[in-house]
N, C-alpha and C positions, 0 to 999 in steps of 0.2 A: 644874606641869602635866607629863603625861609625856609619853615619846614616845608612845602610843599615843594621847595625845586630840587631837582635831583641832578647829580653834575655827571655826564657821561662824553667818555671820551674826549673831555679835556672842555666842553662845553656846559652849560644850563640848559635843564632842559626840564618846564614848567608843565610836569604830569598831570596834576593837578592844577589846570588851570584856575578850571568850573565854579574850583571852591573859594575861590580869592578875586575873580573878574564877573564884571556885571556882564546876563547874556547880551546885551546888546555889545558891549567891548569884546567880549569872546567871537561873535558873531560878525563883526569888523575886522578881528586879529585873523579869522577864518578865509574872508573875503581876501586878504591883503597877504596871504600863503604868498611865502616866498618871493616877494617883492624885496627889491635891494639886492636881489643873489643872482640876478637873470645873466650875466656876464662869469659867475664860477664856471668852470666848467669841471670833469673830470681829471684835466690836466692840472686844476689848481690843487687838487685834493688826492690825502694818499687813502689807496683802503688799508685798511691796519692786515698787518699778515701777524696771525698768533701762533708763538711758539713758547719751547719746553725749554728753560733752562738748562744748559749741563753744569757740568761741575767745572769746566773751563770758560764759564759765560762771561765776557766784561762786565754785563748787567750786575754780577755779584759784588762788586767793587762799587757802581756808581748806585745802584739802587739800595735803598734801607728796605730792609727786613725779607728782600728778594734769596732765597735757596733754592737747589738745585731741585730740580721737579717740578718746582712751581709753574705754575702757566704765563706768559708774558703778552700784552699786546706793544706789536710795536710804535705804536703811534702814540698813545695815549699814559705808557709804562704801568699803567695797573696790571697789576699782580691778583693771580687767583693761586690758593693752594690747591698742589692734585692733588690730594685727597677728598677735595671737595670740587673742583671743574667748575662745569658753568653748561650748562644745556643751548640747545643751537639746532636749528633746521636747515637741512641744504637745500642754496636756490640753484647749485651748478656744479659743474665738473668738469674736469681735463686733465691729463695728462700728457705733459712734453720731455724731453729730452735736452739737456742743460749741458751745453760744451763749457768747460774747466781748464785752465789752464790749471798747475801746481800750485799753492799755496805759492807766495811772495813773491810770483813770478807775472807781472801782467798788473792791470785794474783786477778788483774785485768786485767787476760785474761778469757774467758768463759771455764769451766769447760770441755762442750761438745758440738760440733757444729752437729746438724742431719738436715740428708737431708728434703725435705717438706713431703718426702712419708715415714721417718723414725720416725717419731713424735712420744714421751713416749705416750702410751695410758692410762696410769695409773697418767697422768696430771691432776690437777683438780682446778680451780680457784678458788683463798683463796677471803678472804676478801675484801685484798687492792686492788681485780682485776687480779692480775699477775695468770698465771697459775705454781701450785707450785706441783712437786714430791713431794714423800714421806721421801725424805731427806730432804724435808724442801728448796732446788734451786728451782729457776723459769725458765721457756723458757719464750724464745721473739722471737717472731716471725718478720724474717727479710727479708726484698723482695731488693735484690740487682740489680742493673742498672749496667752493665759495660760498657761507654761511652766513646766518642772522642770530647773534647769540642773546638769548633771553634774557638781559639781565634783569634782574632781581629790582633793582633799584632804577631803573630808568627804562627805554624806550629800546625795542629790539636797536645790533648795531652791528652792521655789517664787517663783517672782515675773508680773510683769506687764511686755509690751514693744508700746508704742504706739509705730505707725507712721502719721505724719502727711505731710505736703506733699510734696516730693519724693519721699518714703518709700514712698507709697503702689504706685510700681508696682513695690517689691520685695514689700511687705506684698500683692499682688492674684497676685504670681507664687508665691508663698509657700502662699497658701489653695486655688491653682490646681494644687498638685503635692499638698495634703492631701487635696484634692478626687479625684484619680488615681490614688490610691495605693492599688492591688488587691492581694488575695489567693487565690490558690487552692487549694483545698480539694484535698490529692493522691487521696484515696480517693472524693469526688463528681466531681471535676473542678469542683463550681463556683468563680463568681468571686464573691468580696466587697469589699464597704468597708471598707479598714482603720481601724482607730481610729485619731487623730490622731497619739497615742504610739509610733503601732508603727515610727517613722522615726524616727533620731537626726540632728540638724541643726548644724550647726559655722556659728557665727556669728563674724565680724567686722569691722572697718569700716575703709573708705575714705575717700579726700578724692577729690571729687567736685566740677567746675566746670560751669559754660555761661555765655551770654555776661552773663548778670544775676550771676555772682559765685559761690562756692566755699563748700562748707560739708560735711563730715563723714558717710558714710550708711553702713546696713548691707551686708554683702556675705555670699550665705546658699551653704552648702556642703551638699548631701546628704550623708548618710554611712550606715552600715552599721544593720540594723536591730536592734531592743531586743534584748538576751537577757536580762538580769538578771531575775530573777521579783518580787524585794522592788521594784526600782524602778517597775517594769509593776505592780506592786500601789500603789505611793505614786502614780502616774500617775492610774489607776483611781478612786484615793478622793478626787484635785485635782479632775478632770471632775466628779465626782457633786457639790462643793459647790459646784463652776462653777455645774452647774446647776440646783441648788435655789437659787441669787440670791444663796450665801454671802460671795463673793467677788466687790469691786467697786474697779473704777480710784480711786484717789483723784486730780483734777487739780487743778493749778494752775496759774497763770500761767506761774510762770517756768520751771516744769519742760517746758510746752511750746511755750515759744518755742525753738528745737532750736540756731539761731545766728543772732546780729544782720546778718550776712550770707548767710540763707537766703534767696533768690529766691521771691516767691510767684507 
C-alpha cells in the first residue's frame, strides 16, 4: 500500500489519487465509477451502527487495546478514544419503539420494531422501569442518528448512532438544535430550514453517574459549518436513500444493552 491510500472501513480507498495516476487514467477510472458493483445492493451491505463500549462489552476480550468509553464501529471494529471522538453530520433521523423479550429468553433480535407514532398504548411500566405489554416484552424506546463521519484519514463513512435510555436526553437536545438550525438568505433576507448536514457535530463520550450507578454517554460539540461540496454531495445522496427506506438499523441484543450497570 502506498502512502497515498488510505484504508477505511475495512477497505482502500485511493484519496489521493491525482498524485500517482495520469489525468487521462483518472479520467477513465472516473468514467468507469462503479462498474463491477451494479448487482450489490443494500441488502448485500451492512451500515456500520457506532457504539460506546461498556464495561461488560465482549469487544474488551476480543479486541486489542479496546476500553471502556471508547467509541466502536461495528462493521469495521475501529476504535476511537472518547476523549477524542470523531466529528459527523446528520443525513437523517427517527425514532421507533423496540419490543424485547428478557435477556436469554427468545433470539436476540427485537420481537417488533414500531414506528414513534405506532407505540403499544396498552404499555405500562413495571417495576424495574422498562415499559412492559401484557406478554410480559418491554419497548425501548430508540432515537437513531444516521451520520457521515469525517474521518481524518479517509473519505466521509456513513453509519448509524442509536441513542437509548439515559441517552435520550442528549439524542432530544441533539434533534432540538437540527430542528433550529436557520439560514438566511442574504439577498431575500429570508429565513430557512437548514438541512441536517449543513452543521458539523464533534462527538465524544463521558463517564456519567447518579445514585443507581455509572456507565459511559455521549457528549455533542457544535462546530463550524460544511464547506466541502463532494462531502455536502455524499451527505445529499445518504438522506435520499434514508428516505426511500434504503437504509435500516440492524439490532440486536447485545449491541443494545449499552452496560450491565446502566440505570433504567
Amino acid at each position: 500500500m502506498t502512502e497515498e491510500q488510505k484504508k477505511t472501513n475495512g477497505a482502500v480507498t485511493t484519496k489521493a489519487a491525482s498524485n500517482v495516476l495520469s489525468p487521462e487514467t483518472l479520467q477513465h477510472l472516473e468514467n468507469l465509477g462503479g462498474a463491477g458493483l451494479e448487482t450489490i445492493t443494500t441488502d448485500d451491505m451492512a451500515t456500520p451502527r457506532i457504539k460506546i463500549l461498556a464495561s461488560n462489552s465482549p469487544e474488551l476480550d476480543s479486541l486489542e487495546n479496546a476500553r471502556p468509553g471508547m467509541i466502536m464501529n461495528s462493521v469495521s471494529s475501529k476504535l476511537w478514544k472518547g476523549n477524542e471522538g470523531f466529528e459527523v453530520v446528520v443525513c437523517g433521523y427517527d425514532k421507533v419503539w423496540l419490543e424485547w423479550e428478557d435477556r436469554g429468553i427468545g433470539s436476540s433480535a427485537p420481537v417488533n420494531i414500531f414506528s414513534a407514532h405506532n407505540k403499544p398504548t396498552d404499555a405500562v411500566r413495571g417495576d424495574d422501569g422498562k415499559f412492559r405489554l401484557p406478554s410480559g416484552n418491554y419497548l425501548e424506546e430508540s432515537a437513531n442518528f444516521y451520520v457521515l463521519i469525517l474521518n481524518k484519514d479517509g473519505v466521509p463513512e456513513p453509519a448509524i448512532i442509536s441513542m437509548k435510555s439515559t441517552q435520550l436526553k442528549v439524542a432530544r437536545s441533539w434533534a432540538y438544535g437540527l430542528k433550529n438550525e436557520f439560514i438566511q438568505n442574504p439577498t431575500s433576507k429570508k429565513m430557512f430550514l437548514a438541512p441536517s448536514w449543513y452543521r458539523i457535530y464533534h462527538l465524544t463520550t463521558t463517564k456519567q453517574t447518579n445514585s443507581k450507578g455509572s456507565w459511559f454517554g455521549w457528549v455533542l460539540d457544535k462546530k463550524e459549518f460544511i464547506t466541502d461540496d463532494n462531502t455536502f454531495e455524499m451527505a445529499s445522496d445518504f438522506n435520499e436513500s434514508i428516505r426511500k427506506g434504503l437504509v435500516k438499523p440492524k439490532y440486536d441484543e447485545e449491541s443494545d444493552q449499552m452496560s450491565g450497570d446502566v440505570p433504567f
